[in-house]
C-alpha positions in Angstrom: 0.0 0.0 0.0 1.3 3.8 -0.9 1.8 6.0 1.5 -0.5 8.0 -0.1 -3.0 5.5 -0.4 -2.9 4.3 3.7 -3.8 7.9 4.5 -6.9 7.9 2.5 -7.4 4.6 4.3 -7.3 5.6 7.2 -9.6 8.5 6.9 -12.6 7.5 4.4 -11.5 4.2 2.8 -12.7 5.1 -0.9 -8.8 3.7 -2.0 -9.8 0.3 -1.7 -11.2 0.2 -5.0 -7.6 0.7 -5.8 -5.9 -1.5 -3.6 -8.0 -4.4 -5.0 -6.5 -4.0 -8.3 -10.2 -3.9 -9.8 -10.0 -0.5 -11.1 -7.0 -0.8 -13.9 -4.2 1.4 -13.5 -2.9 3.0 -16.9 -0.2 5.7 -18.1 -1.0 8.1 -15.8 1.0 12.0 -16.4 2.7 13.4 -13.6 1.1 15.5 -10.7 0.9 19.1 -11.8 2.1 21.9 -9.6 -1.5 23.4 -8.2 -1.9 27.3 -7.5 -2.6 28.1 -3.9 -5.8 29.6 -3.7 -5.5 30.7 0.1 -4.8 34.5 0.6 -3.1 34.7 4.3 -4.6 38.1 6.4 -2.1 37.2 9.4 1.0 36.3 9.7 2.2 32.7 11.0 1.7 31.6 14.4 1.8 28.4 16.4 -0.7 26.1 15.7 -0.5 23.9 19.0 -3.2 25.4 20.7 -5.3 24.9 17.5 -4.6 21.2 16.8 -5.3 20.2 20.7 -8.2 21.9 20.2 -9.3 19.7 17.3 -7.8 16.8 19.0 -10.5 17.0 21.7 -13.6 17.7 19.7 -16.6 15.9 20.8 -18.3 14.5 17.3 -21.2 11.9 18.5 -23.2 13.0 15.3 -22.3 13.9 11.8 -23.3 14.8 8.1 -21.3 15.7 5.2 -20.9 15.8 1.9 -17.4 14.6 1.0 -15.2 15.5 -2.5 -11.7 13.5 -3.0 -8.8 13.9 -5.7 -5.8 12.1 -5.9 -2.8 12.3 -8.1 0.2 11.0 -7.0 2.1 9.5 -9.7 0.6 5.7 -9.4 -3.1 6.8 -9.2 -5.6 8.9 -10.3 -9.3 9.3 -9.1 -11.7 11.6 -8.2 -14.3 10.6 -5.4 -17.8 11.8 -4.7 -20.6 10.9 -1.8 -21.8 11.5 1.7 -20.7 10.5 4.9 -22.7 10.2 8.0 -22.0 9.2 11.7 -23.7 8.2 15.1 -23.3 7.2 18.5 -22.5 3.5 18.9 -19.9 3.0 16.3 -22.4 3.7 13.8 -21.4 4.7 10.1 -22.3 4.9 6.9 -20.3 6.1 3.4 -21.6 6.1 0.1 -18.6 7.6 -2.6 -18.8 7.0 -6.1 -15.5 6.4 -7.7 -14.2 8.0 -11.0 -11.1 6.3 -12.3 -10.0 4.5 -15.4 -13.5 2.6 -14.7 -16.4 4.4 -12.5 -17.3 2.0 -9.2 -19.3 3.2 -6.5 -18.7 2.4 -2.6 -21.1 1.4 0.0 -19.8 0.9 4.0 -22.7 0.6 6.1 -22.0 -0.1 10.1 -24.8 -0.7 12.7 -22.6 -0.9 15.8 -22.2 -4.4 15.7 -21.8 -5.8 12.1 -19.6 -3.9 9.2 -20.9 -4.4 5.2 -19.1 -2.8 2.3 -20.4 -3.7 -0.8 -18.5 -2.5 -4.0 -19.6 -2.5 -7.5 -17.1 -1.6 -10.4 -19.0 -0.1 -13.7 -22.0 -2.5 -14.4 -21.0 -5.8 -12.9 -22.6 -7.4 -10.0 -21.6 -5.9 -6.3 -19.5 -7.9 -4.2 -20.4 -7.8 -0.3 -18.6 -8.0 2.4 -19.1 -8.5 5.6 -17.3 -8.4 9.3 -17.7 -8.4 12.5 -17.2 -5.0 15.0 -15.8 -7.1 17.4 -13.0 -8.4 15.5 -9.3 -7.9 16.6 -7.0 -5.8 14.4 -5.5 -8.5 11.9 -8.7 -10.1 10.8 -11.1 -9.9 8.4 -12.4 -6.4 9.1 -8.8 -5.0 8.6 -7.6 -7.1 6.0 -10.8 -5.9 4.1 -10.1 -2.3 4.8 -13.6 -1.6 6.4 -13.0 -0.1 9.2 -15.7 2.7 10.2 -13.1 5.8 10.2 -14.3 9.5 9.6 -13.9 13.0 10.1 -12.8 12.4 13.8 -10.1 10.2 12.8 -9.3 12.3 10.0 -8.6 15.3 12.8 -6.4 13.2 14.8 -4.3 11.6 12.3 -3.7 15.3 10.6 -2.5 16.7 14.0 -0.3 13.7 14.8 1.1 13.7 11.7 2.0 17.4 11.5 5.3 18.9 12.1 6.0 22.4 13.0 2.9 23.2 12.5 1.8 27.2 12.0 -1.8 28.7 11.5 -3.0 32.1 9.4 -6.0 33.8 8.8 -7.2 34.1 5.4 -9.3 33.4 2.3 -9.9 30.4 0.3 -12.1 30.9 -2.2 -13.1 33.8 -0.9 -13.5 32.4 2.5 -12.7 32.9 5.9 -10.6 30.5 7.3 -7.9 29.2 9.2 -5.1 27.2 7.8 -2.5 25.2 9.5 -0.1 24.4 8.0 3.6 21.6 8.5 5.6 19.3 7.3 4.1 15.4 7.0 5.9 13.4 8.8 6.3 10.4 6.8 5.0 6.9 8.4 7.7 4.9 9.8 5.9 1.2 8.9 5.6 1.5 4.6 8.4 -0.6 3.5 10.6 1.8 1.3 9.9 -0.2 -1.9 6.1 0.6 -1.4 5.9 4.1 -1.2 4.6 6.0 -4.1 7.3 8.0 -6.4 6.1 11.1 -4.7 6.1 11.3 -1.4 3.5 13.6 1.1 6.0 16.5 2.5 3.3 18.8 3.6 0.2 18.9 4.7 -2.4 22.3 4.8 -5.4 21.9 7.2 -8.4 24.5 6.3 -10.6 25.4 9.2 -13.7 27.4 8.8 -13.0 30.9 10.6 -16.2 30.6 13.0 -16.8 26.9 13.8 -13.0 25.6 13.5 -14.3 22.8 11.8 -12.5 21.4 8.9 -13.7 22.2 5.2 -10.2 21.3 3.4 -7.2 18.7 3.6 -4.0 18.8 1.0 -1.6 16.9 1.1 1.8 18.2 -1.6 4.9 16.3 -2.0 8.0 15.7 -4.4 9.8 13.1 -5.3 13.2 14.7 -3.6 12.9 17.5 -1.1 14.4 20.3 -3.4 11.8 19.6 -6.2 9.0 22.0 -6.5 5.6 20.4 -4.3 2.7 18.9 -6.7 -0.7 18.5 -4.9 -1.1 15.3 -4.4 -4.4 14.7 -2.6 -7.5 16.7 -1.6 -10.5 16.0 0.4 -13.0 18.4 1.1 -16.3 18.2 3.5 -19.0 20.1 2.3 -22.6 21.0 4.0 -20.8 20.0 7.0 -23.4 19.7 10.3 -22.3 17.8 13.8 -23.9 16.9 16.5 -27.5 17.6 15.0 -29.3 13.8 15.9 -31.4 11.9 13.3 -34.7 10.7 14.7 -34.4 7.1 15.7 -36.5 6.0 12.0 -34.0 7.9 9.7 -31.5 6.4 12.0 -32.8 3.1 12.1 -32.9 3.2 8.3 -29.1 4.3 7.3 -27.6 2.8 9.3 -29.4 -1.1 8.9 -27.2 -3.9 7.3 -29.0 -5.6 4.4 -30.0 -8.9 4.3 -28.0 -11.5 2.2 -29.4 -13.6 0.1 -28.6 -17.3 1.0 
């Protein structure tokens, strides 16, 4: 697995399609440079406070739409779909994939029992399922379905930043907050499995009022005196947390389907 790919892993799981090898790779062309489109209003201060902030935010409920882009040398994809949370290790995602092949991406968890079901272009899904209670190493892992979101997403960003600094600014004409560091790079990807360009930095956007996030980049190189190409994006849009779903709407996402016998 990429290093690359194991963050998207670890935060929404939509780069399982890829790890499976069912969505072909081709030629791809190198990442492109990307233009910043964050004005700073402030200059650079320490981000600590900030990121033990976000570290300790309570999310019980959550609802968002979710955009991802990847370009990293080895892969190419674009990602669209909605992501919802709720108390009880409760979860559901629903991305659909655009790559060499389209796919869509279904990972449904009622507290107890974890079922993705993934379907590349017309062919019939293929469903599988896992037990909560399972210890890391078995089938849930080794199936990449574990029921990570925004929360994880928050804590692996601010334990994986170095040197961290924040500004105030615009993107897109927005107020924000961006924190931004160097990536430390994960100790445990052999070195023969890390993508030809590596994440160097990583850019955290905060919505100025709430503090919580809208944006994630992550830019890399392939030495550390080449320019940085943007490598991956994720973005949470119509973000709301901690507004509950009455116990039908609930009872309805978040229900495993029956499998035929």
């Amino acid at each position: 697995m990429s290093q690359s790919q194991s963050i998207l892993v670890s935060t929404l799981a939509c780069s399982t399609l890829l790890l499976t090898g069912a969505l072909s790779r081709q030629d791809l062309p190198p990442p492109q440079t990307a233009p910043s489109l964050f004005t700073p209003q402030s200059a650079p201060a320490d981000a600590r406070p900030l990121l033990q902030e976000l570290s300790a935010k309570p999310i019980d409920w959550l609802s968002a739409t979710v955009w991802q882009k990847m370009s990293d040398g080895e892969n190419n994809f674009e990602a669209t779909g909605t992501l919802l949370r709720a108390p009880n290790n409760r979860f559901r995602m629903q991305m659909e994939v655009r790559s060499t092949k389209s796919a869509q991406l279904l990972i449904v968890s009622d507290g107890v029992t974890l079922q993705r079901s993934c379907r590349i272009g017309s062919a019939k899904p293929i469903i599988e399922i896992a037990s909560m209670g399972q210890q890391p190493g078995a089938k849930a892992a080794e199936l990449h379905l574990a029921p990570t979101d925004l929360a994880s997403l928050l804590r692996h960003v601010c334990e994986g930043l170095r040197e961290a600094t924040v500004q105030s600014g615009l993107w897109q004409d927005l107020p924000v907050l961006r924190i931004s560091g160097a990536w430390a790079p994960r100790g445990d990807t052999p070195s023969e499995l890390r993508p030809p360009v590596q994440p160097r930095t990583c850019n955290l956007y905060l919505d100025a009022r709430t503090h919580w996030p809208i944006r994630v980049e992550w830019q890399g190189s392939e030495s550390p005196h080449d320019a940085p190409v943007l490598l991956l994006q994720m973005e949470f849009r119509d973000l709301s947390v901690n507004q509950p779903l009455s116990d039908e709407e609930a009872a309805r996402l978040f229900c495993i389907a029956p499998q035929p016998k």
